[in-house]
C-alpha positions in Angstrom: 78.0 108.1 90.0 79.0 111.6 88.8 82.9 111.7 87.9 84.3 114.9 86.8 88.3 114.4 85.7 90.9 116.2 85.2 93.7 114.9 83.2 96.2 117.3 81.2 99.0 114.6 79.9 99.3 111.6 78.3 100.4 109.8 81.0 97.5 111.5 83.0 95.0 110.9 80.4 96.3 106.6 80.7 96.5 106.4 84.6 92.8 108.0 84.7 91.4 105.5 82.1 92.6 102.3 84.0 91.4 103.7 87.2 87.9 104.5 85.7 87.7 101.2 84.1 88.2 99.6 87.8 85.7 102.1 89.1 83.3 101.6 86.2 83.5 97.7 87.6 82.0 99.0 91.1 79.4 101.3 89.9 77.4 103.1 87.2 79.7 106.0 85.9 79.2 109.3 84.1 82.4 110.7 83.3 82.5 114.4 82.9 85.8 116.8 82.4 89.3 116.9 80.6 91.6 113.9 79.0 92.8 112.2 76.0 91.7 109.5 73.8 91.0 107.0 76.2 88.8 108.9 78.6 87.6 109.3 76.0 86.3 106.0 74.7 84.9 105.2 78.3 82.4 107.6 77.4 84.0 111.1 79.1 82.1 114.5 78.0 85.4 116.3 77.1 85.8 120.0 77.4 89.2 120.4 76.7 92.1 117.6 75.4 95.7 116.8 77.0 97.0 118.6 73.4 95.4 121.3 74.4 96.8 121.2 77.8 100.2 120.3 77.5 101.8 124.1 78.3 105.4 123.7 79.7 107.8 126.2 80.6 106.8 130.1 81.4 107.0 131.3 78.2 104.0 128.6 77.0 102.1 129.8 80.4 102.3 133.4 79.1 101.7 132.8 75.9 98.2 130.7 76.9 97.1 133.5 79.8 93.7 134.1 77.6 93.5 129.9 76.9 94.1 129.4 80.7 91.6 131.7 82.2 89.2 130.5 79.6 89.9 126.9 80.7 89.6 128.0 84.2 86.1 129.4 83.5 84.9 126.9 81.6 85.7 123.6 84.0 84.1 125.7 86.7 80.8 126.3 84.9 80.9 122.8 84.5 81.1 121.9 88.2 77.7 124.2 88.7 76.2 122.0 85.4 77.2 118.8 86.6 77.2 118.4 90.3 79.6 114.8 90.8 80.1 113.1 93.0 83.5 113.2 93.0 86.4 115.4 91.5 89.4 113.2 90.4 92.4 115.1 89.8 95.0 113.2 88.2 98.8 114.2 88.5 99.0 117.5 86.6 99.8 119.9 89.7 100.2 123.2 88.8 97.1 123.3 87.2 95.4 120.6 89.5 96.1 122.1 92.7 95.1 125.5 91.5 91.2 123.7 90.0 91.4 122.1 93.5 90.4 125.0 95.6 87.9 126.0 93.0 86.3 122.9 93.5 86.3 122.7 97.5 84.7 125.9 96.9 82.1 124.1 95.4 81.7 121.7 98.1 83.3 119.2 95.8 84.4 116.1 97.1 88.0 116.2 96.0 90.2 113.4 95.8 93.8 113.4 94.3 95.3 110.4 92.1 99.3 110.5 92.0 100.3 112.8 94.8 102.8 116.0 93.6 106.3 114.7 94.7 106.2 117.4 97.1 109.6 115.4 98.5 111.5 116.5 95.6 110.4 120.2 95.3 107.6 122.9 95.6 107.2 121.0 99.7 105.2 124.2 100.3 102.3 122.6 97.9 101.3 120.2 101.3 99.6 123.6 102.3 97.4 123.7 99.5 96.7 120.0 99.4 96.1 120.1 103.0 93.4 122.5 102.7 91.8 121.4 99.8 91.4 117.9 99.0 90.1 115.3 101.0 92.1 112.0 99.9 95.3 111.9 98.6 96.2 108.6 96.5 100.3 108.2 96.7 101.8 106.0 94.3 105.3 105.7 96.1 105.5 103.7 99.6 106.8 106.3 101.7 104.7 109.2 100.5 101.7 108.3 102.8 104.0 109.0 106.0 105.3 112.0 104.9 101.2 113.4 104.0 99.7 112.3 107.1 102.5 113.6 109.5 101.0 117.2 107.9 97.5 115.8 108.6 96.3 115.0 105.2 94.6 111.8 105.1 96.4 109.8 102.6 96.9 106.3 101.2 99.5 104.5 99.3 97.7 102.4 96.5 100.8 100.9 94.6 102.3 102.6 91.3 100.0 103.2 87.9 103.3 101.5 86.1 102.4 98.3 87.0 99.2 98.4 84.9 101.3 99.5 81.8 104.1 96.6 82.1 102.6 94.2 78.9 105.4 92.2 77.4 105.4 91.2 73.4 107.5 87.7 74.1 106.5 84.9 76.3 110.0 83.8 77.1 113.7 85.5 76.8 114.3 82.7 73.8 111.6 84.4 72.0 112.9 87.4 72.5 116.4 86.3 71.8 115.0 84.8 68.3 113.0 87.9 67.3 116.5 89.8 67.5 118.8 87.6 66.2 121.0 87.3 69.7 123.3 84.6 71.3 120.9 82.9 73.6 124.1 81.6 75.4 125.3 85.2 75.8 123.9 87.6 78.5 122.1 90.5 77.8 122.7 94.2 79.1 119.8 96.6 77.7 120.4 100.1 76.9 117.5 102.3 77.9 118.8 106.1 76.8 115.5 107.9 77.2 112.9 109.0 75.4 114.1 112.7 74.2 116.3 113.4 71.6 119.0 115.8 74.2 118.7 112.8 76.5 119.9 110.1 73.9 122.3 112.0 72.4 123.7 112.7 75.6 124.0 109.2 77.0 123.8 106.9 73.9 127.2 107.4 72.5 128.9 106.5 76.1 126.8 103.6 76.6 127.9 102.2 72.7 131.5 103.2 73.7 131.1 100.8 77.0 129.3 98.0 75.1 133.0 97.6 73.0 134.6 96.6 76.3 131.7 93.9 77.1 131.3 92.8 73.5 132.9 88.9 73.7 130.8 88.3 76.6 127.5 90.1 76.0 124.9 90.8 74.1 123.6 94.5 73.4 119.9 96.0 73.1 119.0 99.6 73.2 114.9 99.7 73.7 113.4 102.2 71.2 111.1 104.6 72.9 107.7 105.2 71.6 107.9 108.3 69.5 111.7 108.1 69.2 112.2 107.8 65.7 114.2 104.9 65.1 116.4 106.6 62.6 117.7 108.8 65.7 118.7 105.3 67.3 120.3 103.7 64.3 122.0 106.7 63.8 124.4 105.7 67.2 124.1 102.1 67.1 124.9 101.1 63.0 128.1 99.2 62.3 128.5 98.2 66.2 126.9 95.5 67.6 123.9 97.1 69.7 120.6 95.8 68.2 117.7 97.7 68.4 114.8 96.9 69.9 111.2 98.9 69.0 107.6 98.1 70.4 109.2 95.8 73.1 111.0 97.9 76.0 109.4 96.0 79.0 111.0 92.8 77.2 114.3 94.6 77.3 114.2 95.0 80.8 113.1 91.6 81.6 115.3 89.6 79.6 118.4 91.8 80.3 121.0 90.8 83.1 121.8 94.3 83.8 120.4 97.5 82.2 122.1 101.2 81.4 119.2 103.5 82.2 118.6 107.2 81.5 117.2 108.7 84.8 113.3 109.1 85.2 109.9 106.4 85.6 112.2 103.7 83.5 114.4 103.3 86.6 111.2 101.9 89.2 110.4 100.6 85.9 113.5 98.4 85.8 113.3 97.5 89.2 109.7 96.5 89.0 111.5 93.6 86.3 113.9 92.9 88.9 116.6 93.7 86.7 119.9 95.6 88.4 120.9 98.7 86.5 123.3 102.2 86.4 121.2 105.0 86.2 122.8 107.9 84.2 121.6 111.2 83.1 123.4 114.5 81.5 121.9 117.7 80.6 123.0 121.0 80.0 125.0 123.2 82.6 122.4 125.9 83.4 119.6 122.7 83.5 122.2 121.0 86.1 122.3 124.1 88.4 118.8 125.3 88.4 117.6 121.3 89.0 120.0 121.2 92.0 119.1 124.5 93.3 115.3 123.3 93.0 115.3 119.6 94.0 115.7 118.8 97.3 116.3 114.8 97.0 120.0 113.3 97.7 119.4 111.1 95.0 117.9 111.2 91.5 116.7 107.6 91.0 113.5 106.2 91.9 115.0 102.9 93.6 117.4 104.8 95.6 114.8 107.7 96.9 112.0 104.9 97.8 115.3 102.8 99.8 116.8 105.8 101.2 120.1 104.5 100.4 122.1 103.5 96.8 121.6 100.2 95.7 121.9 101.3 92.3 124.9 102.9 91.2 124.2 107.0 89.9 126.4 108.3 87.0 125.6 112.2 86.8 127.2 114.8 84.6 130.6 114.7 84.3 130.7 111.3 86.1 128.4 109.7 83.4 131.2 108.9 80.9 132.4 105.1 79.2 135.4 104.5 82.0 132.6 105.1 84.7 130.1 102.7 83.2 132.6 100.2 82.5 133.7 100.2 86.4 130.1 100.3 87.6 129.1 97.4 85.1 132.2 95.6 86.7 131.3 96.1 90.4 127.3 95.1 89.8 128.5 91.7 88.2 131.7 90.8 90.7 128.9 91.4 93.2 125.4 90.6 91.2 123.0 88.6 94.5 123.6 91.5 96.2 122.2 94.1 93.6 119.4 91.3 92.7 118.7 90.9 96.0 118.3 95.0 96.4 116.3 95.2 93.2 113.9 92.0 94.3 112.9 93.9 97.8 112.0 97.3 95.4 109.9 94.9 93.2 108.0 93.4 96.7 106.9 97.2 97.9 104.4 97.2 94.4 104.3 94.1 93.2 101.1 93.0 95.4 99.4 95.9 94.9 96.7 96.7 91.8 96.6 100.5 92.4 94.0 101.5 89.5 91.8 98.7 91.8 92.8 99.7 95.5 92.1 103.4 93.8 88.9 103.0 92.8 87.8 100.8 96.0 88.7 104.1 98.2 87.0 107.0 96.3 83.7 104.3 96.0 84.2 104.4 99.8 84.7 108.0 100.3 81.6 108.6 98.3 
């Protein structure tokens, strides 16, 4: 089987490895296209890498106008030279959709892995997928409905998170030893994001909350990979947060309740089973332009998928110490509720191997 890829991001260039390595399970693959280092080592003929293709913002797009077109050119040259089977295109959409009707051009069997969240902005994309792919893989439950009302054949396959979730500690007393905390104590976990603007915008509120928890609780800020830890230490030395690197899943786990920053570490969360505040803060011209773009009433994951809030939302000026304190009160005074909320979020994708159930459909397609 001829698989031509296209991955552009990191995160792209992960989801399309573990799907490969489920299709390569079901059939004899040649992997043709774009990606990172682990397309790589499953054997992909690379023309161009995610560095390469990580252009955000529309000064990088102008900028790259000669690096794009010759991209453009390239890839399709390689459709003549190759011929698959099967054009994956993974996430990535304003490239994606744009190589999409290059390939249907082709006659290219098109299928589409982690469906643009057309449901948050850009809805008039459904056009374009409409007319040129022919499977669309969603990764959130209620996407499928929302595609096949505008007659694109779609199908929810579960979300690419789970086959990331790996933990470093068998048990919350390891985990509890390897940081030096109370076992008898709770734990909340602090998970301020992974970009610098993010943590210093959250990071100092959530330390200035931990002080009114700090007889009863124990404190863990998760290190995100490429943070460096200095940044973190930075916030968190002579106060009680401990730090946390290589081990963020275990944070969420082994907390009671988590503090998160807004973004994938929310379903993340949610997939532990863990209650959590979501909070996020950026800049003022950010906060307009977002909510002139997005069209969602909330802005975490849990709360979009339920259609209602069963986790509390701290934006902008609301996301302050007072208003995590009240909200950290309110979870625990009323904690099977917000369990029970977070339990039936973990059911919708717990079941579900989605790299698997992926890789079963585009065998059948083919």
């Amino acid at each position: 089987m001829k698989v031509f890829m296209i991955a552009g991001e990191e995160s792209g260039d992960i989801h399309g490895s573990n799907l490969i390595r489920q299709l390569q399970k079901l059939a004899d693959v040649s992997l043709y296209g774009t990606g990172g280092d682990n397309l790589k080592s499953l054997g992909q003929e690379q023309y161009f890498i995610t560095d390469q293709m990580t252009i955000i913002g529309l000064d990088d797009i102008v900028s790259n106008i000669p690096f794009i077109y010759r991209m453009f050119k390239t890839l399709e040259e390689k459709l003549d030279e190759v011929k698959p089977d099967v054009v994956i295109l993974v996430d990535y959409p304003g490239f994606n959709l744009r190589f999409a009707k290059k390939a249907h051009a082709k006659n290219c069997k098109v299928v589409y892995y982690i469906a643009p969240q057309v449901w948050a902005w850009h809805y008039s994309r459904v056009h374009k997928i409409k007319k040129y792919i022919d499977k669309v893989f969603c990764i959130l439950p209620f996407e499928e409905e929302l595609f096949k009302q505008e007659g694109i054949d779609a199908t929810y396959v579960g979300n690419p998170v789970v086959d990331n979730m790996k933990y470093t500690f068998a048990n919350r007393s390891e985990f509890c030893k390897y940081l030096s905390l109370d076992e008898n104590k709770e734990i909340i976990g602090l998970l301020p994001g992974s970009r610098k603007r993010e943590i210093s915008g959250l990071l100092p509120e959530m330390i200035k909350a931990s002080e009114h928890f700090a007889d009863n609780f124990e404190f863990v800020v998760a290190k995100a990979a490429g943070v460096d830890a200095n940044v973190i230490k930075g916030y968190t030395d002579n106060t009680k947060v401990k730090m946390a690197e290589n081990c963020t899943y275990d944070v969420m786990k082994y907390s009671k309740l988590a503090w998160v920053c807004s973004g994938t570490a929310t379903l993340e969360t949610a997939l532990n089973q863990t209650p959590m505040i979501l909070l996020y803060k950026v800049g003022s011209l950010s906060w307009f332009i977002g909510k002139m773009l997005v069209k969602t009433k909330y802005a975490g994951l849990p709360n979009i998928i339920e259609g209602r809030e069963i986790i509390p939302e701290l934006l902008q000026s609301d996301m302050n110490a007072e208003n995590i304190i009240n909200k950290t009160e309110m979870i625990l005074n009323n904690y099977g509720k917000f369990k029970k909320d977070i339990e039936n979020i973990s059911s919708k994708f717990n079941q579900i191997d989605p790299s698997k159930k992926a890789a079963e459909e585009i065998l059948s397609i083919i």
